[in-house]
MARROLO-857010 format. One line per 5 residues: number of its first residue (from 0); their letters; for each residue x, y, z of N, C-alpha, C. Coordinates in pm, 1 decimal, always signed. Atoms other than C-alpha are relative to their C-alpha. Layout:
BEGIN
NUM> A> X:Y:Z:X:Y:Z:X:Y:Z  ...
This chain:
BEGIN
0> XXXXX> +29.8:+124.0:-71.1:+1964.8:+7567.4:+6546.3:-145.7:-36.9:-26.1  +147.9:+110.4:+16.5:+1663.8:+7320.1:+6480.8:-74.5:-63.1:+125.3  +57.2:+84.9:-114.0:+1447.8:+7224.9:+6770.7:-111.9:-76.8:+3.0  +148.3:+77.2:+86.6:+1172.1:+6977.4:+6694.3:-77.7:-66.8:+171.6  +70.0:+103.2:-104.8:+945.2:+6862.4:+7007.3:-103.3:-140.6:-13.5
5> XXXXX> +39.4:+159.0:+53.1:+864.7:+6517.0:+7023.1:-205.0:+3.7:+85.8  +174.0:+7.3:-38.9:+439.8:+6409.6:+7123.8:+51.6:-90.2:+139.3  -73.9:+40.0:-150.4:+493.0:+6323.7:+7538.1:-169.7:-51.4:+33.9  +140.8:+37.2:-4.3:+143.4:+6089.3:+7645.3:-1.3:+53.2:+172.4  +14.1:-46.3:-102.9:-37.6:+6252.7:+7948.6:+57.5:-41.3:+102.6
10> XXXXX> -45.2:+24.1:-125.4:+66.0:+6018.2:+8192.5:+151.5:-42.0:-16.1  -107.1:-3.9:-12.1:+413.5:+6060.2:+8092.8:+132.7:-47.8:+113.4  -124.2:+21.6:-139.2:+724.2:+5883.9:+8301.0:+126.2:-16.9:-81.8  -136.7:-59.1:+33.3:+1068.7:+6002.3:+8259.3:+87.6:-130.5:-17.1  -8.3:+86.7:-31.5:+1185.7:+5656.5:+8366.5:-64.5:-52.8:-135.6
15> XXXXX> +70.7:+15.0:+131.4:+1003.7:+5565.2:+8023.9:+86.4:+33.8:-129.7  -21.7:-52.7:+84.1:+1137.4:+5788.4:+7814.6:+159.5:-39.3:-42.2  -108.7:+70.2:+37.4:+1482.9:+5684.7:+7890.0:+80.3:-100.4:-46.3  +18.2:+140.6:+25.9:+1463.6:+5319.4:+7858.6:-37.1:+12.3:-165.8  +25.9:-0.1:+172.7:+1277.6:+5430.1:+7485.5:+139.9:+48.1:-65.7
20> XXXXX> -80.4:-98.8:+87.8:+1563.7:+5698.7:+7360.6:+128.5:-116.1:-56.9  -116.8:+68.6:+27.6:+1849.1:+5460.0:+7374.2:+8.7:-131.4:-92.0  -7.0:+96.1:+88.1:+1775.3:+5127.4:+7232.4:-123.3:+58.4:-137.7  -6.1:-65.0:+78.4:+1568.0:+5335.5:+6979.2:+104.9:+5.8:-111.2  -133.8:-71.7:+71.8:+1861.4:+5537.7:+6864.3:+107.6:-155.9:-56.3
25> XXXXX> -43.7:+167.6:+27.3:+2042.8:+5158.6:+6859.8:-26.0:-77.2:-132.3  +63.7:+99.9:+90.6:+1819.6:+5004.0:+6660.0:-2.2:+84.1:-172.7  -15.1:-88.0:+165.0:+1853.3:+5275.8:+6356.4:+187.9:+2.2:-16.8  -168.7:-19.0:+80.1:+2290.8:+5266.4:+6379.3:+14.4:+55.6:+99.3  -110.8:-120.3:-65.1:+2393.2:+5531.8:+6604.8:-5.0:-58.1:+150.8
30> XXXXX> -93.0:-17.3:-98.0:+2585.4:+5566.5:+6915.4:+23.9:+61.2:+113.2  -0.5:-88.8:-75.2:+2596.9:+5758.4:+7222.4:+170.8:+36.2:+24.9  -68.3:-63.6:+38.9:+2854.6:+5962.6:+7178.2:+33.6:+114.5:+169.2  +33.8:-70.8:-79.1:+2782.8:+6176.2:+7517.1:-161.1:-35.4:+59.3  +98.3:-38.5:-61.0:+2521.4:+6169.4:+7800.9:+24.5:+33.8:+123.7
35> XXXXX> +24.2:-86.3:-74.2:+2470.6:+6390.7:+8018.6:-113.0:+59.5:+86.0  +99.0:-78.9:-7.3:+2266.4:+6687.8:+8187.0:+30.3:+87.5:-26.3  -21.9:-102.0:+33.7:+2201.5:+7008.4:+8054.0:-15.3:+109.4:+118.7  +27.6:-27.5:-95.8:+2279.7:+7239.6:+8275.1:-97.8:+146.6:+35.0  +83.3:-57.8:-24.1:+2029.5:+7478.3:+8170.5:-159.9:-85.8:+49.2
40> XXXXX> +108.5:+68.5:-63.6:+1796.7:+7241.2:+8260.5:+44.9:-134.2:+104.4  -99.1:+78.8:-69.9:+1892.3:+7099.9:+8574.8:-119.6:-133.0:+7.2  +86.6:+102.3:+6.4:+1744.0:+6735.5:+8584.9:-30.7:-61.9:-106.8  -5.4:+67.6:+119.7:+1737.7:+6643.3:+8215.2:+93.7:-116.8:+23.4  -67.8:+113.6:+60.9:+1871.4:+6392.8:+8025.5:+89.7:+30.8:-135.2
45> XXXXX> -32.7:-81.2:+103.6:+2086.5:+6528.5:+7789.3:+96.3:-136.9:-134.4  -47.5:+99.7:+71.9:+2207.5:+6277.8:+7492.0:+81.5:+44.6:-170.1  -8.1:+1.0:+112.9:+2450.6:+6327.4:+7171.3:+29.0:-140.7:-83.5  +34.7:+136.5:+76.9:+2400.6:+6057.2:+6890.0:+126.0:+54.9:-79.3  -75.3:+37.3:+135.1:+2649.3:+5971.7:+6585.9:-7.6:-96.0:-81.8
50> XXXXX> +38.5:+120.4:+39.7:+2602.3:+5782.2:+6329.1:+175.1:-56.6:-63.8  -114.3:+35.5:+28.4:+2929.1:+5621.4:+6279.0:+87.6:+67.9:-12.0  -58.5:-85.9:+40.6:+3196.4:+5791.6:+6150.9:-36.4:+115.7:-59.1  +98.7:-103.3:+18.7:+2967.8:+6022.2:+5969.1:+16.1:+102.5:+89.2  +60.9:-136.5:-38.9:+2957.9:+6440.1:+6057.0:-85.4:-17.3:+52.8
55> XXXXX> +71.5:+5.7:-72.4:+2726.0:+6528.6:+6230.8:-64.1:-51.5:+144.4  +10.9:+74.3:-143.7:+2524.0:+6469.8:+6608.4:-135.9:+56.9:-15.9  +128.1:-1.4:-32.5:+2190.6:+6452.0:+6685.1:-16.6:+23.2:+158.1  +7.3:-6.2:-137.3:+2109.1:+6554.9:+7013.0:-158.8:-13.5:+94.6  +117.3:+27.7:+1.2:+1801.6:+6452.5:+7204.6:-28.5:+50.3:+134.8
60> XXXXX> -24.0:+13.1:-186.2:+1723.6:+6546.9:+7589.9:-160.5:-44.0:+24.2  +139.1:+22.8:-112.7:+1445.3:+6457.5:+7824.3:+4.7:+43.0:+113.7  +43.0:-64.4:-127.6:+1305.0:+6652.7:+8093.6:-132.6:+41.0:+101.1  +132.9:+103.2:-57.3:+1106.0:+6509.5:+8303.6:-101.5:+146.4:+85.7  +109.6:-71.2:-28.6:+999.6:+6854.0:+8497.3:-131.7:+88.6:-60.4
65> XXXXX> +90.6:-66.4:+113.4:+855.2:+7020.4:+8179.5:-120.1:-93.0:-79.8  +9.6:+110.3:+116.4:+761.4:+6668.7:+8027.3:-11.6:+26.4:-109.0  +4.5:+11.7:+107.8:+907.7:+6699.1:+7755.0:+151.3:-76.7:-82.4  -138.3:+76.0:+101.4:+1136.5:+6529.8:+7484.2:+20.0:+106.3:-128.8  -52.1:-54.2:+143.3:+1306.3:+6719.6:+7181.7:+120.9:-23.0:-27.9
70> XXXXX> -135.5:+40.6:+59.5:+1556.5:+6692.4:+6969.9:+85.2:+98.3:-94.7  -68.2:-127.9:+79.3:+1801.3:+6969.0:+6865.5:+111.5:-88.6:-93.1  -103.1:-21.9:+115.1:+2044.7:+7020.9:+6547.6:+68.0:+117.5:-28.4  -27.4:-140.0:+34.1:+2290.2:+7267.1:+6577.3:+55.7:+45.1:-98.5  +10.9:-47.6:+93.3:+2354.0:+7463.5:+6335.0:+167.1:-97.5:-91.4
75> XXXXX> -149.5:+56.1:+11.4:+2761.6:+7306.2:+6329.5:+20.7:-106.9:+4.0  -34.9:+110.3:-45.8:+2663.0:+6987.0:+6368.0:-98.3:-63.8:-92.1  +80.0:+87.0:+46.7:+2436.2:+6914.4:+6088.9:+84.0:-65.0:-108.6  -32.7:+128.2:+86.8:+2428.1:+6642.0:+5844.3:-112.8:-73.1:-61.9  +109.9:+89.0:+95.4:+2201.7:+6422.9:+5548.9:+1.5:-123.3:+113.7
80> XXXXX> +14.9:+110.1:-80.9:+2208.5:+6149.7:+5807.3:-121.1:+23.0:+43.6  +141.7:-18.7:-123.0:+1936.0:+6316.0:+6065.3:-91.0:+60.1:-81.2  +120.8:-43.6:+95.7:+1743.8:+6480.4:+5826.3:-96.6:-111.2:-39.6  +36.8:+135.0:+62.7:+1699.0:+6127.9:+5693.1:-86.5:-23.1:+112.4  +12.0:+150.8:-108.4:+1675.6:+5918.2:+6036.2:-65.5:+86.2:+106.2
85> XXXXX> +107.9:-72.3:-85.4:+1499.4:+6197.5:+6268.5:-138.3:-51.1:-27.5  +201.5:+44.4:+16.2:+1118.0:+6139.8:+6138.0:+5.8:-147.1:+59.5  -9.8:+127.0:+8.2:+1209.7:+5789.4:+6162.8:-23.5:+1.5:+183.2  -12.7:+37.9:-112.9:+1346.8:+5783.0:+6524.4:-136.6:+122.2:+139.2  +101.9:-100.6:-57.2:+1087.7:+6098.3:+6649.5:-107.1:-152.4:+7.2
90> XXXXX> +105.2:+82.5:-2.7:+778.2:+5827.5:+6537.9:+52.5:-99.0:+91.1  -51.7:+137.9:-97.4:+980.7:+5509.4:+6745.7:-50.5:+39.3:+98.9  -15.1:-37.1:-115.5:+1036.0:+5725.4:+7043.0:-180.7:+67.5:+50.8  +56.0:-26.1:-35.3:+701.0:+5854.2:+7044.2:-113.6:-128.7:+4.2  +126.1:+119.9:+1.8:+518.7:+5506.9:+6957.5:+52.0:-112.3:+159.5
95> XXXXX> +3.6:+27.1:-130.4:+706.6:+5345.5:+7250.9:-42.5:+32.0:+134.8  +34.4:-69.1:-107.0:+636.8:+5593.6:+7492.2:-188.8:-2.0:+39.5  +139.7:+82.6:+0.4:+243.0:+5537.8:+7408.8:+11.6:-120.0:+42.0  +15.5:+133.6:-42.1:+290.0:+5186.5:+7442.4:+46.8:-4.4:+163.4  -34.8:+59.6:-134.6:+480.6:+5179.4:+7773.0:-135.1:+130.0:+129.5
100> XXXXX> +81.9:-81.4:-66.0:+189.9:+5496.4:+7892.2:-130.4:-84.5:-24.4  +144.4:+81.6:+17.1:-79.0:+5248.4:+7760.4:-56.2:-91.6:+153.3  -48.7:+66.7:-131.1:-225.0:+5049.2:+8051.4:-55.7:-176.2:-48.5  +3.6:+132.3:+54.4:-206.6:+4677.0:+8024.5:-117.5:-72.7:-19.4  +117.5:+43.5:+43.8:-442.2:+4475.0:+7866.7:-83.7:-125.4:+156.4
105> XXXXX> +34.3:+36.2:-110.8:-444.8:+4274.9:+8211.4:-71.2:+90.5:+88.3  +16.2:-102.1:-103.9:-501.3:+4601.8:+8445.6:-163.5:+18.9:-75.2  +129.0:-74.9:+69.4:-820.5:+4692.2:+8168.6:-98.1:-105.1:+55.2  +112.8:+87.5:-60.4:-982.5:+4345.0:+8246.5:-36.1:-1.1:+80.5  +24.2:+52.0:-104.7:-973.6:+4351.9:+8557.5:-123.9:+81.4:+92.1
């Protein structure tokens, strides 16, 4: 299994992260396929992707008590798809999550 942790900005909100993962994942093809929680981690967000018909699942969770985001590949579930479209959707999910942790260009003026 592959576990890759995603970059989480200090003032991290979970509420954030979820709103990013999905239309993300959207905007590259794939599908939610499953969401959930894991129940080793009670309180996640637990998510499997597909990209169409295409093998393979990408799986992503968020957990808001650790703050953190990653994204596993198990060993039975890989595929040339995520290899591809991971870097891709890792950078999205982590450039949104800056942006929505940024604070507004209103709040700075003021």
């Amino acid at each position: 299994m592959l576990e890759i942790e995603f970059k989480v900005p200090p003032n991290f909100d979970s509420a954030q992260a979820e709103r990013a993962v999905e239309p993300v994942c959207a905007a590259h093809g794939l599908h939610i396929a499953m969401k959930a929680t894991l129940a080793s981690f009670p309180g996640s967000i637990h998510w499997h992707f597909k990209n169409q018909k295409e093998k393979g699942t990408l799986e992503l969770t968020v957990f808001p008590q650790d703050r953190r985001i990653w994204a596993q590949i198990q060993d039975g579930r890989k595929a040339g798809w995520i290899d591809a479209m991971l870097p891709k959707i890792q950078r999205a999910i982590e450039r949104e999550l800056r942006r929505a942790a940024a604070p507004s260009r209103r709040a700075a003026r003021a």
